[in-house]
N, CA, C and O atoms as CSV, one atom per row, in Angstrom:
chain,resi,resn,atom,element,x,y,z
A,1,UNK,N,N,48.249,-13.529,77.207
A,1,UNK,CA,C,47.750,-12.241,77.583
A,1,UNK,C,C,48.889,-11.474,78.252
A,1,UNK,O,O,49.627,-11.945,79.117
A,2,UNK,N,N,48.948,-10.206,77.738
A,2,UNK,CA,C,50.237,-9.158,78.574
A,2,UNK,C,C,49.207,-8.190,79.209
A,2,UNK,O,O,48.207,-7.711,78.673
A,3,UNK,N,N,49.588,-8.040,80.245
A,3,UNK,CA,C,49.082,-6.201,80.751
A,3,UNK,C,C,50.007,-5.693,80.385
A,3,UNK,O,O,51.181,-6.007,80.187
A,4,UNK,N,N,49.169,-4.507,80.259
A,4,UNK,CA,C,50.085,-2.898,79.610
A,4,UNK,C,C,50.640,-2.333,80.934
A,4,UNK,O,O,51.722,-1.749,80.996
A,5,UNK,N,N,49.802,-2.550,82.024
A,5,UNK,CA,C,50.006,-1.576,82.861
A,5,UNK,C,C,50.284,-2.635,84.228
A,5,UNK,O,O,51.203,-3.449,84.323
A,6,UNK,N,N,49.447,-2.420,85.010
A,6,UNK,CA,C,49.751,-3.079,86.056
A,6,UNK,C,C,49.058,-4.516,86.107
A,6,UNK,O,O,47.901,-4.698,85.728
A,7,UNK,N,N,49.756,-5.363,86.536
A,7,UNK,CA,C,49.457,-7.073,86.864
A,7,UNK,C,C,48.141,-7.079,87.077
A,7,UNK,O,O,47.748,-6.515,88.098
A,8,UNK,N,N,47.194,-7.684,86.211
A,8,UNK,CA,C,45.647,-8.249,85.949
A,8,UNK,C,C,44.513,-7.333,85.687
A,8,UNK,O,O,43.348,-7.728,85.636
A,9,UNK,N,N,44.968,-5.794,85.480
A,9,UNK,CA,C,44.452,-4.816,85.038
A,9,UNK,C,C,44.549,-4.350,83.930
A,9,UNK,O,O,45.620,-4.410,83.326
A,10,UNK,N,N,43.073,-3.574,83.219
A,10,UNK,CA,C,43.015,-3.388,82.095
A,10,UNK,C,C,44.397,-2.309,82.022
A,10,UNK,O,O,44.809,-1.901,83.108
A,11,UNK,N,N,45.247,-1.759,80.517
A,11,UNK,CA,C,44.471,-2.492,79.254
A,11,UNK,C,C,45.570,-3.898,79.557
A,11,UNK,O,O,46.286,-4.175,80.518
A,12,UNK,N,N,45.286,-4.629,78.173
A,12,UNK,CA,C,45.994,-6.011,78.268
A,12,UNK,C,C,45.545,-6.496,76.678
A,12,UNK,O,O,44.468,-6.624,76.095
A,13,UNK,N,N,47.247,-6.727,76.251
A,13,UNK,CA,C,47.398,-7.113,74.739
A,13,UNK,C,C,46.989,-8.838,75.179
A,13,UNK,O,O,47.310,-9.560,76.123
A,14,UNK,N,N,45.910,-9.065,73.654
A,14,UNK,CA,C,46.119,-10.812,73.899
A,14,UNK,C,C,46.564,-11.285,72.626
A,14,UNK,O,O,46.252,-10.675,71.603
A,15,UNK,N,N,47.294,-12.360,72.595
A,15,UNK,CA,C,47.928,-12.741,71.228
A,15,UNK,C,C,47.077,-14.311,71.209
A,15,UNK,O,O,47.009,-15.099,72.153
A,16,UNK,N,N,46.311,-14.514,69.460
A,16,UNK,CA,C,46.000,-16.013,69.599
A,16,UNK,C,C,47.126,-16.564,68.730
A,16,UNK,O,O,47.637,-15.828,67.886
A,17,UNK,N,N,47.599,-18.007,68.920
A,17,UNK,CA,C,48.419,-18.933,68.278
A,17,UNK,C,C,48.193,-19.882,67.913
A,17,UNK,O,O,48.316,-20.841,68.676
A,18,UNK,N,N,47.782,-20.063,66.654
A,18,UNK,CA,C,47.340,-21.686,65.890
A,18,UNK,C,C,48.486,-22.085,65.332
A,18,UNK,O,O,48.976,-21.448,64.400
A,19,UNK,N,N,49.011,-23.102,65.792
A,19,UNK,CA,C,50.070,-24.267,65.044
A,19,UNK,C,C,51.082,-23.164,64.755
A,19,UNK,O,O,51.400,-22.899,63.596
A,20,UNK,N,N,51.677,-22.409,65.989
A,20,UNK,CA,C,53.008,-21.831,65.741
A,20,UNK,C,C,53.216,-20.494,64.861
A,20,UNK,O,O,54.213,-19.888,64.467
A,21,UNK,N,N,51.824,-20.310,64.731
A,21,UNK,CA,C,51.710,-18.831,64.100
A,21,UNK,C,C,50.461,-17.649,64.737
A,21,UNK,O,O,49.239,-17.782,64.786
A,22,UNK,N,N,51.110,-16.793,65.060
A,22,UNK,CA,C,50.786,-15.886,65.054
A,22,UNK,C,C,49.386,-15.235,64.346
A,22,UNK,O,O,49.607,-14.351,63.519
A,23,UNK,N,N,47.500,-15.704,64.675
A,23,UNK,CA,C,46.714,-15.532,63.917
A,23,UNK,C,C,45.847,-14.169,64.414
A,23,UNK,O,O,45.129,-13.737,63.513
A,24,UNK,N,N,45.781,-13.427,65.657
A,24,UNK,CA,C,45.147,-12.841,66.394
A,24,UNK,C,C,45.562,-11.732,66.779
A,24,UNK,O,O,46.548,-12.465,66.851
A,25,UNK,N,N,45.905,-10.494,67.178
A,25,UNK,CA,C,46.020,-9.747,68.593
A,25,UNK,C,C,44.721,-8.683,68.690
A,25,UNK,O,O,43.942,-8.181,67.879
A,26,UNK,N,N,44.888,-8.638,69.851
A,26,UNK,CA,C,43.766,-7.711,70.488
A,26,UNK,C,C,43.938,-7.248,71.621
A,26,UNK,O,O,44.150,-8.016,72.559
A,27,UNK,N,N,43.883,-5.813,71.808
A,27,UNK,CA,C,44.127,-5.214,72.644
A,27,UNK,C,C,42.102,-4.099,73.485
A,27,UNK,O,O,41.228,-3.330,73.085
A,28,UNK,N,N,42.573,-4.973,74.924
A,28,UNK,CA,C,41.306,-4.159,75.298
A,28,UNK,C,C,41.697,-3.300,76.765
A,28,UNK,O,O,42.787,-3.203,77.328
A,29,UNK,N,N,40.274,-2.689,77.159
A,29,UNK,CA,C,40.391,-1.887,77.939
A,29,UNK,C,C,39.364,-0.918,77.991
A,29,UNK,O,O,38.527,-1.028,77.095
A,30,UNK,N,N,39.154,0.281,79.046
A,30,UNK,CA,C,38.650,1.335,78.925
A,30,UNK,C,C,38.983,2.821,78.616
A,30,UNK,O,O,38.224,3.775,78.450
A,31,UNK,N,N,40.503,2.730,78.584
A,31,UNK,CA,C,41.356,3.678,78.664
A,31,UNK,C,C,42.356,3.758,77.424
A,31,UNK,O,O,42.779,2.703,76.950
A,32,UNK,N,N,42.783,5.111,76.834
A,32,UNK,CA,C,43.774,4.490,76.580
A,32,UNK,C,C,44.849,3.923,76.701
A,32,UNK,O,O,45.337,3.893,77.831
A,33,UNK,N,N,45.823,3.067,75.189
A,33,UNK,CA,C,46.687,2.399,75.754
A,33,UNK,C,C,47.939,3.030,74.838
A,33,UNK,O,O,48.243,2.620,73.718
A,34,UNK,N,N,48.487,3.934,75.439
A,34,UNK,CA,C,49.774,4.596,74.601
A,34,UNK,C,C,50.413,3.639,73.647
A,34,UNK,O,O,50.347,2.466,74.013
A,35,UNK,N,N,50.968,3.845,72.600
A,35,UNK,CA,C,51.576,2.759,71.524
A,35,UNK,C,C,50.146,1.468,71.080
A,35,UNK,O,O,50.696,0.375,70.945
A,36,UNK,N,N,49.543,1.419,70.988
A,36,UNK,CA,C,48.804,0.239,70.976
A,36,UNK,C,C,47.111,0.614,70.138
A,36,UNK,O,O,46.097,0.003,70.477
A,37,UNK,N,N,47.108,1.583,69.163
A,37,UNK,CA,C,46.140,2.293,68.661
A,37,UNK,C,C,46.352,1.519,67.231
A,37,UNK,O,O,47.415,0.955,66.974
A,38,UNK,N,N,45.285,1.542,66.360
A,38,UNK,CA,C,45.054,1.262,64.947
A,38,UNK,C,C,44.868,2.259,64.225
A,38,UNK,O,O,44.674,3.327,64.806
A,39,UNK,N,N,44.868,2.238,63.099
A,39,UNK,CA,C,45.193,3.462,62.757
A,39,UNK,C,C,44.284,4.560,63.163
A,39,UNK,O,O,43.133,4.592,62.728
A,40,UNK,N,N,44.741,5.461,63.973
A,40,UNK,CA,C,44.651,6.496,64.561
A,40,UNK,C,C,43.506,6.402,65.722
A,40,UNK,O,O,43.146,7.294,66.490
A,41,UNK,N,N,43.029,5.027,65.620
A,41,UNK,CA,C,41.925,4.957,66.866
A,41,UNK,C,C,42.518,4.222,68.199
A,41,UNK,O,O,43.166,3.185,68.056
A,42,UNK,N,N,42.342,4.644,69.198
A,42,UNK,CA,C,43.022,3.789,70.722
A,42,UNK,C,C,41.860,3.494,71.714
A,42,UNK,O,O,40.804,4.125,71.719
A,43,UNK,N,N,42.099,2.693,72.369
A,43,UNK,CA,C,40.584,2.418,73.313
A,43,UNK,C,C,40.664,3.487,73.691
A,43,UNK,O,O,41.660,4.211,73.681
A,44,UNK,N,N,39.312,3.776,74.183
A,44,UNK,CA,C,38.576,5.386,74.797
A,44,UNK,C,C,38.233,5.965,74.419
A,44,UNK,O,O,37.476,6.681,75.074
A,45,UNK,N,N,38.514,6.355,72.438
A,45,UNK,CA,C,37.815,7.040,71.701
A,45,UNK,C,C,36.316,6.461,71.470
A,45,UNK,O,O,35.745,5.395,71.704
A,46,UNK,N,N,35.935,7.842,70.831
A,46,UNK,CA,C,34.650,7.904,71.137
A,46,UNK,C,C,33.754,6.994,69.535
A,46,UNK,O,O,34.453,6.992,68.521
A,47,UNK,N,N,32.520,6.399,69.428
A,47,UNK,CA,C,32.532,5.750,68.122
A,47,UNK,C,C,31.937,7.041,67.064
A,47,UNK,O,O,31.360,6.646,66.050
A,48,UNK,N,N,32.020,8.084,67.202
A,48,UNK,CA,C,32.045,9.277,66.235
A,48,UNK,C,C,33.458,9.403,65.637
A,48,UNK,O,O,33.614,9.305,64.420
A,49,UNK,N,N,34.517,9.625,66.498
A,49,UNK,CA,C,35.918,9.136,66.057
A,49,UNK,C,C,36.212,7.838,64.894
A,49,UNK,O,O,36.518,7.802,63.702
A,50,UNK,N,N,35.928,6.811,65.980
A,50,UNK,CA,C,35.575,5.745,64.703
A,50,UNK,C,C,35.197,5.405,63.533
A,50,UNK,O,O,35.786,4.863,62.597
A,51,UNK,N,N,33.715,5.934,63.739
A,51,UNK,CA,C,33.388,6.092,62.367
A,51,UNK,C,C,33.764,7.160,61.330
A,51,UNK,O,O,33.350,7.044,60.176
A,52,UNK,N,N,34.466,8.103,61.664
A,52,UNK,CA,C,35.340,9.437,60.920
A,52,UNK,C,C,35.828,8.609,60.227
A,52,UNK,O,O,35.780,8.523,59.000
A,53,UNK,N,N,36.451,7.785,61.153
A,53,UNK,CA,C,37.778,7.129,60.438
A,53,UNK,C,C,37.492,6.160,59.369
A,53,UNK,O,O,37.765,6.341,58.182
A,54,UNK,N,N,36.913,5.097,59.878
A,54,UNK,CA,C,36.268,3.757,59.171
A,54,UNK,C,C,35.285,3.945,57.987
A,54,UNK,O,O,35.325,3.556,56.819
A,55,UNK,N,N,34.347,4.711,58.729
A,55,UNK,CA,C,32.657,4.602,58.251
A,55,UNK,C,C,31.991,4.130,59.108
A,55,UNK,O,O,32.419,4.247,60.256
A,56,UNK,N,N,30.538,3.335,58.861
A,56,UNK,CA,C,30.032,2.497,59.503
A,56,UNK,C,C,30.379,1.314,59.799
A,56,UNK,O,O,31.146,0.765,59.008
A,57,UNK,N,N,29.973,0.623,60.903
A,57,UNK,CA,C,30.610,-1.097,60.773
A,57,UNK,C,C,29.750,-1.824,59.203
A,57,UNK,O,O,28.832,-1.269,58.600
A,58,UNK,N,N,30.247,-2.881,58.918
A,58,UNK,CA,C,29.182,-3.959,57.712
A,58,UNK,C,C,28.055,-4.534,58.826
A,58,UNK,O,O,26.885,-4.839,58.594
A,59,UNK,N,N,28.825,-4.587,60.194
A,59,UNK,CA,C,27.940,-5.515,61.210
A,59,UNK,C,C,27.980,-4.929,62.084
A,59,UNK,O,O,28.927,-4.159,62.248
A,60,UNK,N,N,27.096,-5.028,62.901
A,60,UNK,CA,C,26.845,-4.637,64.696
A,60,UNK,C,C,26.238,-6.084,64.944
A,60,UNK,O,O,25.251,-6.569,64.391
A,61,UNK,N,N,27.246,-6.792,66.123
A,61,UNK,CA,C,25.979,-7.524,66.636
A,61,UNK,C,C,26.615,-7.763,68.472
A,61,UNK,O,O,27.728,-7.249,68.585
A,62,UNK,N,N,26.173,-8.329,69.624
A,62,UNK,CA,C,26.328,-8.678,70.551
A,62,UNK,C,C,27.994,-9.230,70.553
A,62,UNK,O,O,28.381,-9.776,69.520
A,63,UNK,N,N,28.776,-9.113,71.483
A,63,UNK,CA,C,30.324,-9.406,71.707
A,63,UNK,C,C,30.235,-10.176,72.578
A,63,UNK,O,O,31.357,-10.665,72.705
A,64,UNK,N,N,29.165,-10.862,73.711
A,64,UNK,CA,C,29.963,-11.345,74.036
A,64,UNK,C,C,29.801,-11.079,75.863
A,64,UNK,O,O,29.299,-11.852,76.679
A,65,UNK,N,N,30.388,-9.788,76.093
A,65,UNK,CA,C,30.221,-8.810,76.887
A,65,UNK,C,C,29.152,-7.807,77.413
A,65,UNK,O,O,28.808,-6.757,76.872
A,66,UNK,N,N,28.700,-8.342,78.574
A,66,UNK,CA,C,27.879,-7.292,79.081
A,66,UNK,C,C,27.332,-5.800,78.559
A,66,UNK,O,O,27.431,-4.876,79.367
A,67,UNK,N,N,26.895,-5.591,77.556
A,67,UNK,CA,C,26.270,-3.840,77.125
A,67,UNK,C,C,27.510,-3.825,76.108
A,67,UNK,O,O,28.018,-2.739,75.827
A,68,UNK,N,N,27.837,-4.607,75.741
A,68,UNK,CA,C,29.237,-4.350,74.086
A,68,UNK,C,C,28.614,-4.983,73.314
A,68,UNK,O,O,27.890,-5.977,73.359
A,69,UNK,N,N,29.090,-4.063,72.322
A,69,UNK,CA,C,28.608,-4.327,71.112
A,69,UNK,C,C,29.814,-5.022,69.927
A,69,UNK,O,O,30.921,-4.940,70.460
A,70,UNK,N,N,29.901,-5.534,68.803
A,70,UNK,CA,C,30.852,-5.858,68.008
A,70,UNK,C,C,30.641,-5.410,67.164
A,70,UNK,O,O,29.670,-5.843,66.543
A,71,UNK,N,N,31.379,-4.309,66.623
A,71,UNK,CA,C,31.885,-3.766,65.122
A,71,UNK,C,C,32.677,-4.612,64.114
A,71,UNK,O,O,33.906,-4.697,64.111
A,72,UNK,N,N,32.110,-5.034,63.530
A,72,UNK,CA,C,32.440,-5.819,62.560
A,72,UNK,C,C,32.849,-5.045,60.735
A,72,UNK,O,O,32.011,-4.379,60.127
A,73,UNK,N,N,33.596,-5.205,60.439
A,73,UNK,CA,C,34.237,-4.149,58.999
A,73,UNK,C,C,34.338,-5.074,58.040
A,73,UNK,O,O,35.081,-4.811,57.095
A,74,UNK,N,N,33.542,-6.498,58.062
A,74,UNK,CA,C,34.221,-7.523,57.072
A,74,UNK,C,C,34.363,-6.553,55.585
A,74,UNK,O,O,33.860,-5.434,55.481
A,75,UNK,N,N,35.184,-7.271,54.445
A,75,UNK,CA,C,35.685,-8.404,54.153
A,75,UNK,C,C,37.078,-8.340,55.374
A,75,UNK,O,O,37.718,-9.361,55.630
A,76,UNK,N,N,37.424,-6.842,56.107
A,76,UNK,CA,C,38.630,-6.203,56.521
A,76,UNK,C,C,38.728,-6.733,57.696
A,76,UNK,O,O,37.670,-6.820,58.318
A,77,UNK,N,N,40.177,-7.322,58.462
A,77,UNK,CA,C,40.130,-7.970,59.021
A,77,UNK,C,C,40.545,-7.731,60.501
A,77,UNK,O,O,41.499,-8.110,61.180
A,78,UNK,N,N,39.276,-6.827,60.772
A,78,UNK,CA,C,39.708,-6.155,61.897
A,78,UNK,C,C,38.217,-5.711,62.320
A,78,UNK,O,O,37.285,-5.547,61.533
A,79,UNK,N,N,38.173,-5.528,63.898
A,79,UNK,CA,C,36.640,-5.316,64.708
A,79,UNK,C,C,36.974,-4.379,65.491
A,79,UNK,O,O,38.170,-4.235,65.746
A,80,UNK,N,N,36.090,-3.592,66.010
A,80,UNK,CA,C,36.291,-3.135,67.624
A,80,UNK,C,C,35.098,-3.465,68.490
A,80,UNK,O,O,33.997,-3.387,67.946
A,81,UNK,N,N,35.151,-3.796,69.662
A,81,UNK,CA,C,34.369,-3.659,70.637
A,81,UNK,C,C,33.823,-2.275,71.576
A,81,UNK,O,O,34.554,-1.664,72.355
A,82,UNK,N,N,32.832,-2.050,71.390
A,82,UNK,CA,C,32.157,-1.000,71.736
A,82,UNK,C,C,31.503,-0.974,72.815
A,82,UNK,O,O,30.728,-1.928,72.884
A,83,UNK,N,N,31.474,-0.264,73.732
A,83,UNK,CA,C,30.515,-0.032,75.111
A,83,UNK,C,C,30.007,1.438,75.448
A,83,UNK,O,O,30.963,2.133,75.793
A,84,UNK,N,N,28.886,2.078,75.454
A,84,UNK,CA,C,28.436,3.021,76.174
A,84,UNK,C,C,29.260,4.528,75.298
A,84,UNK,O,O,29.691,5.517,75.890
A,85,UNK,N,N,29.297,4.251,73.462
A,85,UNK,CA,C,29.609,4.923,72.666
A,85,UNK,C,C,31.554,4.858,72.671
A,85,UNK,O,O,32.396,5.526,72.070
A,86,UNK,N,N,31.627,4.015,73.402
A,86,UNK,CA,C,33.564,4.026,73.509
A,86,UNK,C,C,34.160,2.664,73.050
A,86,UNK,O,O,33.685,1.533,73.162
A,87,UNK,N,N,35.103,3.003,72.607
A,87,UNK,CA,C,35.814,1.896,72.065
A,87,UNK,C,C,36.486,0.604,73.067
A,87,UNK,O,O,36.543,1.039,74.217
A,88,UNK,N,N,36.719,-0.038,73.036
A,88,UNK,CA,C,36.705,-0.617,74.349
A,88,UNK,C,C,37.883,-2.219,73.977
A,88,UNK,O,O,38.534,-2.801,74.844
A,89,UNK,N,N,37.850,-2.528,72.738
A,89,UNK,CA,C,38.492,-3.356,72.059
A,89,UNK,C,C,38.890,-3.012,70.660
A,89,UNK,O,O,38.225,-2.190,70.030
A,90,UNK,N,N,39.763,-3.496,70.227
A,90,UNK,CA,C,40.617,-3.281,68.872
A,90,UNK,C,C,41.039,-4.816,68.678
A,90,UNK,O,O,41.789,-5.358,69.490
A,91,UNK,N,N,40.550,-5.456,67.620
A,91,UNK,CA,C,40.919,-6.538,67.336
A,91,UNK,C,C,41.144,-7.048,65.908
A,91,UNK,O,O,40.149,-7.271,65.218
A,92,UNK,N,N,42.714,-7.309,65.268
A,92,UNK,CA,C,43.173,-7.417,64.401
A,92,UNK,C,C,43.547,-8.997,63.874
A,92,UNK,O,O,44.497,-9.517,64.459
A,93,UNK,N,N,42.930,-9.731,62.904
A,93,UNK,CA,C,42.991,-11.017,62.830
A,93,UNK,C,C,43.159,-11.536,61.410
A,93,UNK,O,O,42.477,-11.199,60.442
A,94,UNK,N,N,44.500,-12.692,61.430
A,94,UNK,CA,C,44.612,-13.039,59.735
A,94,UNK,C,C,43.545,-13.402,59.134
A,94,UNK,O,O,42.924,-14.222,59.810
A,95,UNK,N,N,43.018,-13.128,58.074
A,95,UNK,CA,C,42.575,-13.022,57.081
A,95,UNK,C,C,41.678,-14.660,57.211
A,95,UNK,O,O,40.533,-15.034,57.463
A,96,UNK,N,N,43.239,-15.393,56.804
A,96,UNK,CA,C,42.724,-17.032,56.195
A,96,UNK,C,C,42.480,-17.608,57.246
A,96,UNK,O,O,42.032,-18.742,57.075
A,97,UNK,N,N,42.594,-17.283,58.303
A,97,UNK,CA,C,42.100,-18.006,60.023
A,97,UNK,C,C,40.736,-17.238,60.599
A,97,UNK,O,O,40.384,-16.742,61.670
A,98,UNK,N,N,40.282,-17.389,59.529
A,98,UNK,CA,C,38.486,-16.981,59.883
A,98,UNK,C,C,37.603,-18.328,59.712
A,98,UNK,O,O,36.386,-18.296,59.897
């Protein structure tokens, strides 16, 4: 886990690592996080933004997190986490490590 900003405060990139590779990152928060957006979405946007962009999720279901939701885009290998209509997570993951 890195913070973006200050030591143990949101936002904060996390990287997962299976057997020396690189399978995960995800970047969360409430705010945005300068440099650290997908295409054209950054935490804080709103999920009207989102869905401009995307469409609908394939899935909505529970994250996990208190009042978040999980946007799910399968077959595409990428989610966001949602709270209180805001983006809140961006999470990008290989393909064959599902």
């Amino acid at each position: 886990m890195y913070f973006l900003g200050k030591a143990d405060q949101f936002p904060y990139l996390a990287a997962t690592v299976k057997a020396n590779r690189l399978i995960a990152l995800q970047v969360s928060g409430p705010a945005p996080a300068p440099g650290y957006s997908f295409n054209y979405i950054n935490l804080g946007d709103s999920t009207e933004k989102l869905m401009a962009q995307f469409g609908g999720p394939f899935h909505v279901g529970p994250s996990g997190l208190e009042k978040t939701q999980l946007w799910a885009y399968h077959s595409w290998p990428f989610s966001f986490e949602v709270q209180a209509d805001r983006v809140t997570s961006i999470r990008i993951s290989d393909p064959t490590n599902q």
